[in-house]
py3Dmol code that shows the C-alpha trace and the ligand (Angstrom):
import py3Dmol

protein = """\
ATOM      1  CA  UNK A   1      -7.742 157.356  76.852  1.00  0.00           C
ATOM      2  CA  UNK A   2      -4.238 155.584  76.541  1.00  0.00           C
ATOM      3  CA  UNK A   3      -3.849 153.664  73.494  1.00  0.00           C
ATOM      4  CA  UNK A   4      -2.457 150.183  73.868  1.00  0.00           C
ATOM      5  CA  UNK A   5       0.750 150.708  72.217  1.00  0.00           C
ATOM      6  CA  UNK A   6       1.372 153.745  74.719  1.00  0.00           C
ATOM      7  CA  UNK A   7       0.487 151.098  77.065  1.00  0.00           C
ATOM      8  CA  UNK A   8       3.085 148.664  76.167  1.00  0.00           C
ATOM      9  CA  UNK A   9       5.790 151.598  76.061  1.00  0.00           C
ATOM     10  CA  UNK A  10       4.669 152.584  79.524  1.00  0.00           C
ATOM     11  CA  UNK A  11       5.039 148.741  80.488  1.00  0.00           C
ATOM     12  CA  UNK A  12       8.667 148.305  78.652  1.00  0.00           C
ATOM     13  CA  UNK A  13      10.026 151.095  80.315  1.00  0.00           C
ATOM     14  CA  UNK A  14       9.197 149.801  83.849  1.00  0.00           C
ATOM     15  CA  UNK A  15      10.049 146.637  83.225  1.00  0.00           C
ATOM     16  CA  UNK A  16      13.524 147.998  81.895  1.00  0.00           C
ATOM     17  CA  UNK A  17      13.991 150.106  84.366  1.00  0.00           C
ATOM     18  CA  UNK A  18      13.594 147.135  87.268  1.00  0.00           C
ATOM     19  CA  UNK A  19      16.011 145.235  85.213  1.00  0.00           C
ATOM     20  CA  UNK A  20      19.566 145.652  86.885  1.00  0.00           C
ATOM     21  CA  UNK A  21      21.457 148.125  84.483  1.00  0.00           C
ATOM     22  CA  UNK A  22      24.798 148.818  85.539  1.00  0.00           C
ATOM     23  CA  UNK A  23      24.918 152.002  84.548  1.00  0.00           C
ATOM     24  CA  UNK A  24      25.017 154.292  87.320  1.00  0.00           C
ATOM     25  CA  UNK A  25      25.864 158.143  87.023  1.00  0.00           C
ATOM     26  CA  UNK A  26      28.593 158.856  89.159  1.00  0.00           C
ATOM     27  CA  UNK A  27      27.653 159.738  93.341  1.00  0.00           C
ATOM     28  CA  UNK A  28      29.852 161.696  95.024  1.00  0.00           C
ATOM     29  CA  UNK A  29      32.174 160.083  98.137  1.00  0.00           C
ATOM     30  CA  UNK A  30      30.945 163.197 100.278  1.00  0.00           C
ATOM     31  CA  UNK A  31      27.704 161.993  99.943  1.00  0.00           C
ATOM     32  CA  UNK A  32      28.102 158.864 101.232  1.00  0.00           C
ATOM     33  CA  UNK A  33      30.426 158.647 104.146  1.00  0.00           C
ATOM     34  CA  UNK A  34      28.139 159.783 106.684  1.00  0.00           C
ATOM     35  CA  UNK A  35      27.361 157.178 109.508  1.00  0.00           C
ATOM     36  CA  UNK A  36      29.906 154.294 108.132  1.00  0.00           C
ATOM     37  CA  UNK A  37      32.638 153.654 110.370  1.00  0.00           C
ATOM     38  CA  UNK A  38      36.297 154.406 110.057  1.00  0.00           C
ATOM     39  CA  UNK A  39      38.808 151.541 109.677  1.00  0.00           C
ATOM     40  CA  UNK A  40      42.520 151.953 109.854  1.00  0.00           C
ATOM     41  CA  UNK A  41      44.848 150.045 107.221  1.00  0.00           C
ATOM     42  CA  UNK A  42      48.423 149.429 106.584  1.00  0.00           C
ATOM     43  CA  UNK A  43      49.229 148.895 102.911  1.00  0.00           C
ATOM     44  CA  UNK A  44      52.455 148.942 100.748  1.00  0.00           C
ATOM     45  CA  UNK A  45      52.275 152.088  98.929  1.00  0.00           C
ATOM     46  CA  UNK A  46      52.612 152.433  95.051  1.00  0.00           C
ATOM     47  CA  UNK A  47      52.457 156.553  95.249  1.00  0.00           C
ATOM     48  CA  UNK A  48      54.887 157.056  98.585  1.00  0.00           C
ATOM     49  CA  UNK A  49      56.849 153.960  98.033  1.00  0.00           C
ATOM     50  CA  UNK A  50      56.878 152.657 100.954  1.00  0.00           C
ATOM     51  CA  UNK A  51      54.931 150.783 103.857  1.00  0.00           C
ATOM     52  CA  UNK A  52      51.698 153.511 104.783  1.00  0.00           C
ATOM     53  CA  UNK A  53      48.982 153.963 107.617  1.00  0.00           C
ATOM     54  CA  UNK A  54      45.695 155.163 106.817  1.00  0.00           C
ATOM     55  CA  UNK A  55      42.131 155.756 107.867  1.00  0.00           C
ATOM     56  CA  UNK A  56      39.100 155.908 106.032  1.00  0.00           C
ATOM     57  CA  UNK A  57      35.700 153.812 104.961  1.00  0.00           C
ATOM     58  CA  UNK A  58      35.719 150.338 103.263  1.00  0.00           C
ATOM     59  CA  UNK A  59      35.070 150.835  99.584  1.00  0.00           C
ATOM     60  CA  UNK A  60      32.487 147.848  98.898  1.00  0.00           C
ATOM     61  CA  UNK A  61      30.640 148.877 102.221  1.00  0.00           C
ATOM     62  CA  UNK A  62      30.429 152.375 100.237  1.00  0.00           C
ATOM     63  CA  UNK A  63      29.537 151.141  97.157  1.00  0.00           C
ATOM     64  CA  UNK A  64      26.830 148.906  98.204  1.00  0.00           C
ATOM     65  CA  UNK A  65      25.376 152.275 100.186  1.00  0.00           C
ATOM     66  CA  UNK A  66      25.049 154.191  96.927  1.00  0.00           C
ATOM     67  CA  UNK A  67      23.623 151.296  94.876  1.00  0.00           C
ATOM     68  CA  UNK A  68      22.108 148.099  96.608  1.00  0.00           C
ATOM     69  CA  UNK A  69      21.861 146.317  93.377  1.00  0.00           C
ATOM     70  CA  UNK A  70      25.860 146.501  93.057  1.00  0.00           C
ATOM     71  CA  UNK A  71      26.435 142.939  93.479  1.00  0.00           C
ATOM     72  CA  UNK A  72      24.178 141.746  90.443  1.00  0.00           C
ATOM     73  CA  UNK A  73      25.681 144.202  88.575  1.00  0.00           C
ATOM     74  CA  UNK A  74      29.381 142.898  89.485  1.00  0.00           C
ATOM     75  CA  UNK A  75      27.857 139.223  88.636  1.00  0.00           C
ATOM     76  CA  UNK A  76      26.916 140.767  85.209  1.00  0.00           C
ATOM     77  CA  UNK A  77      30.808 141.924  84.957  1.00  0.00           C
ATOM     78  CA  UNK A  78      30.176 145.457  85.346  1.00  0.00           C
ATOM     79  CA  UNK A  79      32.972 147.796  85.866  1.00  0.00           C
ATOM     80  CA  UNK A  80      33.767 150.370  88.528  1.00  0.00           C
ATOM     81  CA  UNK A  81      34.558 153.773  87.400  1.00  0.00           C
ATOM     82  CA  UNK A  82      36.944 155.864  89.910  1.00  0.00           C
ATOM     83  CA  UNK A  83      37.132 160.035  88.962  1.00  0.00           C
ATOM     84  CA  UNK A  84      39.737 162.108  90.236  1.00  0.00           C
ATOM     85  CA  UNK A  85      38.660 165.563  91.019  1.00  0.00           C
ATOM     86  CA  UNK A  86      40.771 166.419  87.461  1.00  0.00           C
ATOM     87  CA  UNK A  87      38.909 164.055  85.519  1.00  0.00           C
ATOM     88  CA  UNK A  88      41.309 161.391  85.491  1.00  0.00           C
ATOM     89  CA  UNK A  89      39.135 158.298  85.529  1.00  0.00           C
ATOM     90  CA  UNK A  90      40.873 154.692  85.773  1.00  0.00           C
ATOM     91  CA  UNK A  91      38.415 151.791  85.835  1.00  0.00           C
ATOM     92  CA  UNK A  92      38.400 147.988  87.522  1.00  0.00           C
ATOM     93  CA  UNK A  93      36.164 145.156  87.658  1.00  0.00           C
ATOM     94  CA  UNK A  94      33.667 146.235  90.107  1.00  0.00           C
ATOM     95  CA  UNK A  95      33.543 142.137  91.736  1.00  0.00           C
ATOM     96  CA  UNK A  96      37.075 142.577  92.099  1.00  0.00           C
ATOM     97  CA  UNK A  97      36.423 145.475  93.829  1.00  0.00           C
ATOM     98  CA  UNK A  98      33.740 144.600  96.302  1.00  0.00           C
ATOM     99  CA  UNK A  99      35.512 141.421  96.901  1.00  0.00           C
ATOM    100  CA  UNK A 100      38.941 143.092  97.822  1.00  0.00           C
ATOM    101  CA  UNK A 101      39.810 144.730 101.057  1.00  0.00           C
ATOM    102  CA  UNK A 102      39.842 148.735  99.370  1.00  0.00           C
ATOM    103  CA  UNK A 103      39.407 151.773 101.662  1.00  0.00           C
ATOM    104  CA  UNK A 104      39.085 154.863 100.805  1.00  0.00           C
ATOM    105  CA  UNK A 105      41.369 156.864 102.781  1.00  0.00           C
ATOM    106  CA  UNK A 106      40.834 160.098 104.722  1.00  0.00           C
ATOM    107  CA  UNK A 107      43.876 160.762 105.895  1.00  0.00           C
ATOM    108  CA  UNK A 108      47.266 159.618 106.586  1.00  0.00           C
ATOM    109  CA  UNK A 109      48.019 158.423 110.529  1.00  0.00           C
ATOM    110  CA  UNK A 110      51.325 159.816 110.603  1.00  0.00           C
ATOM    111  CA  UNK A 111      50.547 163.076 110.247  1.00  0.00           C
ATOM    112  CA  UNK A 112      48.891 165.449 112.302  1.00  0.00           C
ATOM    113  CA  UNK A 113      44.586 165.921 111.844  1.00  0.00           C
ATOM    114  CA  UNK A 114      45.408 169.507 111.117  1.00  0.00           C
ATOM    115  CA  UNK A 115      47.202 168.608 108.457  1.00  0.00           C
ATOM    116  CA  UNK A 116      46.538 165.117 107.317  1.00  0.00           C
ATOM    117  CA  UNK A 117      48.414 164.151 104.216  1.00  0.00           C
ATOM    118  CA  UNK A 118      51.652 163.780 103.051  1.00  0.00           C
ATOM    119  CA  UNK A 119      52.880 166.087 100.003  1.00  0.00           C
ATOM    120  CA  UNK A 120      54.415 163.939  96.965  1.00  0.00           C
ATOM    121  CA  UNK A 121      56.326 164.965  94.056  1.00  0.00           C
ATOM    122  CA  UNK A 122      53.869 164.836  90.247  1.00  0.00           C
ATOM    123  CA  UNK A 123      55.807 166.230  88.389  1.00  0.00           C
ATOM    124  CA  UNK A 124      57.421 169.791  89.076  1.00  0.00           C
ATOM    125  CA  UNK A 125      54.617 170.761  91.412  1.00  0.00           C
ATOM    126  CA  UNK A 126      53.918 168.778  95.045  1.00  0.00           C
ATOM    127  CA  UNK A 127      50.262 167.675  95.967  1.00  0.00           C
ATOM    128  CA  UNK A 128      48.071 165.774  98.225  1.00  0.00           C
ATOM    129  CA  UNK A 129      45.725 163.155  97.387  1.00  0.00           C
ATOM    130  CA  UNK A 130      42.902 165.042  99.171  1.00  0.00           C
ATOM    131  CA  UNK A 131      40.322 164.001  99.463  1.00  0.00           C
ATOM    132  CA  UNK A 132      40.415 160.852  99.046  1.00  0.00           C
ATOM    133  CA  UNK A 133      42.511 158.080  98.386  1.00  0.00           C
ATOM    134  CA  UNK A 134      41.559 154.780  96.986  1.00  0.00           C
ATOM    135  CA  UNK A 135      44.464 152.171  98.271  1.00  0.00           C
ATOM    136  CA  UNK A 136      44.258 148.236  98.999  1.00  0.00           C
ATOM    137  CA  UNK A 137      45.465 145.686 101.578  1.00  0.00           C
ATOM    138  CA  UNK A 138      46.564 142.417 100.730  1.00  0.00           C
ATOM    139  CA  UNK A 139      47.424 143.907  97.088  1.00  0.00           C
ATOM    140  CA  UNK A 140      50.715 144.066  95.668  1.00  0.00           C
ATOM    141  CA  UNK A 141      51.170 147.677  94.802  1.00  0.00           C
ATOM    142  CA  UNK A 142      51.865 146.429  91.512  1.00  0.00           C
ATOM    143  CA  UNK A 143      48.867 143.949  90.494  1.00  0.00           C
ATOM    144  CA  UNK A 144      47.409 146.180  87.441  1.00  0.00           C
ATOM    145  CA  UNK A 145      44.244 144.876  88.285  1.00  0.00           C
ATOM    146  CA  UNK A 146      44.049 147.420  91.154  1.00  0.00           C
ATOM    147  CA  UNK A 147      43.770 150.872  90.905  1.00  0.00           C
ATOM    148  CA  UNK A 148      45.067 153.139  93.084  1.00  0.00           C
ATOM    149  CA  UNK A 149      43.509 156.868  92.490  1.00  0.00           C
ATOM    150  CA  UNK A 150      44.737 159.985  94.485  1.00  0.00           C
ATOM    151  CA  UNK A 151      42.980 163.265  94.494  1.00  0.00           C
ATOM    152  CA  UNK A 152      39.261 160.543  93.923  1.00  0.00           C
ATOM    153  CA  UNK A 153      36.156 162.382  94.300  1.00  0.00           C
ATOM    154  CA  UNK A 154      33.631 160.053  92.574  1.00  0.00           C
ATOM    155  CA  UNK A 155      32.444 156.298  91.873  1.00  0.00           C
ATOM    156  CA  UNK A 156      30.062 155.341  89.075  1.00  0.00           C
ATOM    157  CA  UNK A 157      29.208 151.989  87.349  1.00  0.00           C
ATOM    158  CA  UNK A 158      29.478 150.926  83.783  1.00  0.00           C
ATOM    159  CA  UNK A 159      28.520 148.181  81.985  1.00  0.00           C
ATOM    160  CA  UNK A 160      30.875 145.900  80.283  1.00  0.00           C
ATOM    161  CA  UNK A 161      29.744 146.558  76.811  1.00  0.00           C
ATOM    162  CA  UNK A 162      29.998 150.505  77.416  1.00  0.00           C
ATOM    163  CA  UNK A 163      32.947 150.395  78.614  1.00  0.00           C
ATOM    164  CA  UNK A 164      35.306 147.553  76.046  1.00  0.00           C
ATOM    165  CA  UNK A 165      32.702 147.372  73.676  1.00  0.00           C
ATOM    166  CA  UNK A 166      34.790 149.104  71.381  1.00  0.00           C
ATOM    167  CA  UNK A 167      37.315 146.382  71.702  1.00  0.00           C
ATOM    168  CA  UNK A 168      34.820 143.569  71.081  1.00  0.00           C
ATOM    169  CA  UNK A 169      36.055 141.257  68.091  1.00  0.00           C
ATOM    170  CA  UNK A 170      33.804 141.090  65.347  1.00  0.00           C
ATOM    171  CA  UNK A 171      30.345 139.470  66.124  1.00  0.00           C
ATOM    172  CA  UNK A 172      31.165 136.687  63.256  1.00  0.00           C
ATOM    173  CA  UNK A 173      34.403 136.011  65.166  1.00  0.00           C
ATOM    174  CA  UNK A 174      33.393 132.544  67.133  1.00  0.00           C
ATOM    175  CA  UNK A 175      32.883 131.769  70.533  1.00  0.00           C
ATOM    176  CA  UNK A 176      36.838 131.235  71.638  1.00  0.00           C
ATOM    177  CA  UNK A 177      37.327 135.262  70.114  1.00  0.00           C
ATOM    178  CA  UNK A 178      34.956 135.791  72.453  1.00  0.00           C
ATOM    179  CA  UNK A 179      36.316 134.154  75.098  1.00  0.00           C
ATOM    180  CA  UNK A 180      39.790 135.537  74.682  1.00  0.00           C
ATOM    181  CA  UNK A 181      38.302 138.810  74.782  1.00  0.00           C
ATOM    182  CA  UNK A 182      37.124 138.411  78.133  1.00  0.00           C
ATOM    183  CA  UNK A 183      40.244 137.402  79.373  1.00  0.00           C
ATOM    184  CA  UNK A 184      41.978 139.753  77.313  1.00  0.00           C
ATOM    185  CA  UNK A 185      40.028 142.256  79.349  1.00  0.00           C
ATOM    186  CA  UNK A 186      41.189 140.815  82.430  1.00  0.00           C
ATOM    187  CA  UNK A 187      44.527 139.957  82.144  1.00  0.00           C
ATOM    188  CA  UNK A 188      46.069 142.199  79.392  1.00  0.00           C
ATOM    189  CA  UNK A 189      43.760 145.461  79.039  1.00  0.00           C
ATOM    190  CA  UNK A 190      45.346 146.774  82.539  1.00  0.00           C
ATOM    191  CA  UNK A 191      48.578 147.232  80.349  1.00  0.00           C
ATOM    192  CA  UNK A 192      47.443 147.280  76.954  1.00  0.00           C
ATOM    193  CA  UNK A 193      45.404 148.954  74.683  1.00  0.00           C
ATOM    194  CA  UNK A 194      43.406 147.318  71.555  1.00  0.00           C
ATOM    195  CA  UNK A 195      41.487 149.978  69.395  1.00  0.00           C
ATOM    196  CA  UNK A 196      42.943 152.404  71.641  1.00  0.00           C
ATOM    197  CA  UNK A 197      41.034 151.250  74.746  1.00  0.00           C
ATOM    198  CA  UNK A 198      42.572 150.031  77.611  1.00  0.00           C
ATOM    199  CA  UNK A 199      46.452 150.749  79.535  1.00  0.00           C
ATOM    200  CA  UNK A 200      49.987 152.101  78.236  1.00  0.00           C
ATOM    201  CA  UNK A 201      51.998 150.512  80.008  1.00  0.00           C
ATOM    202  CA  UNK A 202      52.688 148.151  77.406  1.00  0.00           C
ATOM    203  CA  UNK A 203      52.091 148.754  73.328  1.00  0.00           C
ATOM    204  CA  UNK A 204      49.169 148.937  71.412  1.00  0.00           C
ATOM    205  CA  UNK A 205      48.307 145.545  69.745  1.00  0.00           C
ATOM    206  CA  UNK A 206      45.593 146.711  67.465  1.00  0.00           C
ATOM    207  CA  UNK A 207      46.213 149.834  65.326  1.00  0.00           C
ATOM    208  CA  UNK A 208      47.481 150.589  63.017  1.00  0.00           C
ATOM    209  CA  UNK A 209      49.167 146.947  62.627  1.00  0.00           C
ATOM    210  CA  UNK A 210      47.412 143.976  64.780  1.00  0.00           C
ATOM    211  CA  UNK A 211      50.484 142.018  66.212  1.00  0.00           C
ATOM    212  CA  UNK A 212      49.536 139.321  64.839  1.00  0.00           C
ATOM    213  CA  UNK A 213      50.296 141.021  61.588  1.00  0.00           C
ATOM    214  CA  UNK A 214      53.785 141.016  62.171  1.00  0.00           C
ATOM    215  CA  UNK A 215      55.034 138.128  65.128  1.00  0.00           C
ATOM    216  CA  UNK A 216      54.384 134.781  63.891  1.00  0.00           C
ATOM    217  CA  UNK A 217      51.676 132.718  65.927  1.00  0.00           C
ATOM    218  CA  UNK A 218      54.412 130.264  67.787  1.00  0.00           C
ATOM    219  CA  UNK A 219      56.504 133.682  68.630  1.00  0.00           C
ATOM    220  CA  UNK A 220      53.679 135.012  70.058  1.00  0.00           C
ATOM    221  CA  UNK A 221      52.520 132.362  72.205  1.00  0.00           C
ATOM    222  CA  UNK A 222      55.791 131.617  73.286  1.00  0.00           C
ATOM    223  CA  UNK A 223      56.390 135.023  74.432  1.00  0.00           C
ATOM    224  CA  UNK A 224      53.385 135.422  76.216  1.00  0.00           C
ATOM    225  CA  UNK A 225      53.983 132.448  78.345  1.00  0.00           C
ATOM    226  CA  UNK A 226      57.581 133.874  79.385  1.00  0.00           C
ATOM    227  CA  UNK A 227      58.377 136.992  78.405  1.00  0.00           C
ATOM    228  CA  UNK A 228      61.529 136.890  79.701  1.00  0.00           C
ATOM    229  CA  UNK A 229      62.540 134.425  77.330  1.00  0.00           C
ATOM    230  CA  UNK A 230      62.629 137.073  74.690  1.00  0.00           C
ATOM    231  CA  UNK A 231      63.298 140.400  76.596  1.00  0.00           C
ATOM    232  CA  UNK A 232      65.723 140.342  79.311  1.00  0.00           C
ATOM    233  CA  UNK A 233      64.040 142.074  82.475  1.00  0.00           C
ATOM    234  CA  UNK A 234      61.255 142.899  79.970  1.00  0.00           C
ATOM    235  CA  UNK A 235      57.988 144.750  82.183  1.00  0.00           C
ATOM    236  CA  UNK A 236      55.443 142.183  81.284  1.00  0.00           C
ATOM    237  CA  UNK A 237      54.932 139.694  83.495  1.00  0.00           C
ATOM    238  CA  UNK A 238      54.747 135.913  82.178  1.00  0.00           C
ATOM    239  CA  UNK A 239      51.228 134.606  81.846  1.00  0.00           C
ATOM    240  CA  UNK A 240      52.642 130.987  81.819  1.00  0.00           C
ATOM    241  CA  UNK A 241      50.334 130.449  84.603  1.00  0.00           C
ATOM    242  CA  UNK A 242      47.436 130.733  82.530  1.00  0.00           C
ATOM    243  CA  UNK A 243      45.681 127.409  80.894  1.00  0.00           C
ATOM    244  CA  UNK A 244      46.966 126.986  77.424  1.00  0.00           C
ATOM    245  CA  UNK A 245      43.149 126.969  76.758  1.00  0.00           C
ATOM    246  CA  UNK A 246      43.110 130.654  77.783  1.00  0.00           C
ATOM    247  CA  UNK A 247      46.047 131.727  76.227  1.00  0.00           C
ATOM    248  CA  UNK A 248      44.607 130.144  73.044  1.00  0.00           C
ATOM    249  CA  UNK A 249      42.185 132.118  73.384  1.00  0.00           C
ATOM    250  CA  UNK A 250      43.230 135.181  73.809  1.00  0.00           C
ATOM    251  CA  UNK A 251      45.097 134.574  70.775  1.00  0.00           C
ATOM    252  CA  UNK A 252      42.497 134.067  68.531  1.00  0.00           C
ATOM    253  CA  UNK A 253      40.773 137.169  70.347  1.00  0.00           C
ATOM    254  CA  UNK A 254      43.856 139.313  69.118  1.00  0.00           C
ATOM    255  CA  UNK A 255      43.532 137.634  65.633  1.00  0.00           C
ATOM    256  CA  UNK A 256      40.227 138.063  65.102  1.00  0.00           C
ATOM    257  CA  UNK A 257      40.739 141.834  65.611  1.00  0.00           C
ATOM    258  CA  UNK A 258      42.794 142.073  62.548  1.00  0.00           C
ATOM    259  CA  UNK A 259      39.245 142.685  60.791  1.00  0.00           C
ATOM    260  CA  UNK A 260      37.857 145.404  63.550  1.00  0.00           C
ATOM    261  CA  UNK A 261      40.307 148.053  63.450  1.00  0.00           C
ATOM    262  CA  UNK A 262      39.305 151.719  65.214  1.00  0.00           C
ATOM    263  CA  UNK A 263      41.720 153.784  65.102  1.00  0.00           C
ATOM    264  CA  UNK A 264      39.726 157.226  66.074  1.00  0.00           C
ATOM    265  CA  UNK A 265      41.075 160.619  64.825  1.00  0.00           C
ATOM    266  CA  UNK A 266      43.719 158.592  63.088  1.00  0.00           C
ATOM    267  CA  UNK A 267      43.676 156.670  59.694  1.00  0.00           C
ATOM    268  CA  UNK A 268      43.794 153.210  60.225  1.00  0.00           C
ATOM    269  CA  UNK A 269      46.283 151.940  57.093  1.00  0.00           C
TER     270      UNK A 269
END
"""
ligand_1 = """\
43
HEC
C 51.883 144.673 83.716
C 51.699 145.074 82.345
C 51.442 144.056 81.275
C 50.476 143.081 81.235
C 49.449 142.756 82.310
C 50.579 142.453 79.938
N 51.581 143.015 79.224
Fe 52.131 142.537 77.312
N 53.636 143.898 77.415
C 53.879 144.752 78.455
C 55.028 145.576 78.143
C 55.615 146.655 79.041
C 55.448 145.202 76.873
C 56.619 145.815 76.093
C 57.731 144.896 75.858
C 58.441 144.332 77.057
O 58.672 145.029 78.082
O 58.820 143.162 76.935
C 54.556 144.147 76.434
C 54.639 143.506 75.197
C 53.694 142.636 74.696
C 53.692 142.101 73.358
C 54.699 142.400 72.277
C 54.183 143.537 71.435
C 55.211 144.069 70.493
O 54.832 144.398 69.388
O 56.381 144.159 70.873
C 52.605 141.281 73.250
C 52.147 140.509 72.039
C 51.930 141.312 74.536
N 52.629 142.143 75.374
C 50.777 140.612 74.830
C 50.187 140.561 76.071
C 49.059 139.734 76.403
C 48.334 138.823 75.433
C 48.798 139.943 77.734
C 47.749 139.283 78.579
C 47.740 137.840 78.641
C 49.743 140.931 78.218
N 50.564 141.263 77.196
C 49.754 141.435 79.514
C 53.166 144.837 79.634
C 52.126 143.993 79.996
"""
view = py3Dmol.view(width=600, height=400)
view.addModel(protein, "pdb")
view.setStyle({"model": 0}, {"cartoon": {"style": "trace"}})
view.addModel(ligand_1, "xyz")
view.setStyle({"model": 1}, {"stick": {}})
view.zoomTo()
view.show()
């Protein structure tokens, strides 16, 4: 005889598992190619450098083979998780990712089947991005909003939360934190990181010191809005484009994390 409260449990964990969870463990591209058609591509290459022909199979046509839920999941801002057959593991917003034109490419139409990619220079050593090869029409091979993995073996899903949630301001922070920290995810996580999470490209503005710590709030605005008006030829690119709303936003996002510091195996002082 089940008890009631077994009964319940039983119930919860159907109900919970119905629910779409993006959390999916990662599916191997081998395992899905078979019986989707090739497409061939032209893109402008961020790895060779120069204008490339491809084949391969349409990433969200792959995606939505391995999980048919995927586009809830991308309306719940779920992120797609791309590993490289050494573990490297870049991430991008998984609507962004259905939505795009992505293929993951087979093999290189210059070259000969027998031999199907091009070497490239990592390094002191030359490799191939077999197998596969995540790369994007339409993209501008620098947009850090794409990703561009060689050497990709795997997809998986993650949830928001699992992914940035380490990043999250404080929960007493206010609705606009909040806010900026979704479009802090968007915008400025490709190149920066904030309690260590997120890109290098551009510095750290959490830990140790929270930048706005030590640039004054009308520096920091203005330089977000044209970064070239501090830095000559400086790498970031001007978010002047952005509603002053949303740059407001994001500010207070970055302020609020003066009081959430994570700093990891380091002391945060
Ligand atoms: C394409 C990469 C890229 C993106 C996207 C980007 N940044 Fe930057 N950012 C940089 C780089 C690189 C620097 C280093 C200084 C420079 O080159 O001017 C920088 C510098 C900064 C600094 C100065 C930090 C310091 O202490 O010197 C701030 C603040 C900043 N970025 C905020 C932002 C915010 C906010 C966003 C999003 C709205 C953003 N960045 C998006 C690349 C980026």
């Amino acid at each position: 005889m089940i008890r009631p409260a077994a009964l319940l449990l039983i119930l919860f964990s159907i109900i919970g598992a119905a629910r779409a969870d993006p959390s999916a463990p990662p599916v191997p591209i081998d395992s899905l190619i078979a019986g989707i058609d090739r497409v061939t591509v032209t893109v402008q290459d961020p790895v060779y450098k120069t204008a490339k022909r491809f084949e391969g199979y349409p990433l969200a046509t792959l995606l939505r083979k391995a999980w048919p839920e995927v586009d809830a999941w991308a309306a719940e801002g779920a992120e797609l998780v791309l590993t490289a057959v050494d573990g490297y593991a870049p991430s991008m917003d998984l609507a962004r990712a259905l939505s795009g034109n992505g293929v993951v490419a087979t093999r290189d139409l210059d070259r000969a089947p027998e031999d199907p990619w091009e070497p490239f220079a990592k390094g002191a050593s030359k490799i191939t991005p077999a197998p596969y090869y995540l790369v994007w029409t339409d993209v501008a091979s620098d947009d850090p909003h794409y990703r561009w993995p060689y050497k990709l073996a795997q997809l998986s899903v993650t949830s928001f939360g699992q992914r940035y949630g380490g990043a999250a301001p404080p929960p007493a922070s206010g609705e606009r934190a909040q806010r900026g920290f979704r479009l802090f995810v968007q915008n400025c996580m490709p190149c920066h990181a904030v309690n260590q999470i997120g890109g290098h490209t551009g510095p750290e503005l959490n830990v140790p010191k929270n930048v706005t710590e030590y640039w004054a709030q009308h520096h920091l605005r203005a330089f977000i809005a044209a970064p070239e008006s501090y830095r000559l030829r400086s790498k970031m690119p001007s978010f002047g484009h952005l509603p002053e709303t949303d740059r407001n936003a994001i500010l207070s996002y970055l302020g609020a994390m003066k009081k959430r510091k994570v700093c990891g195996d380091a002391p945060c002082r």
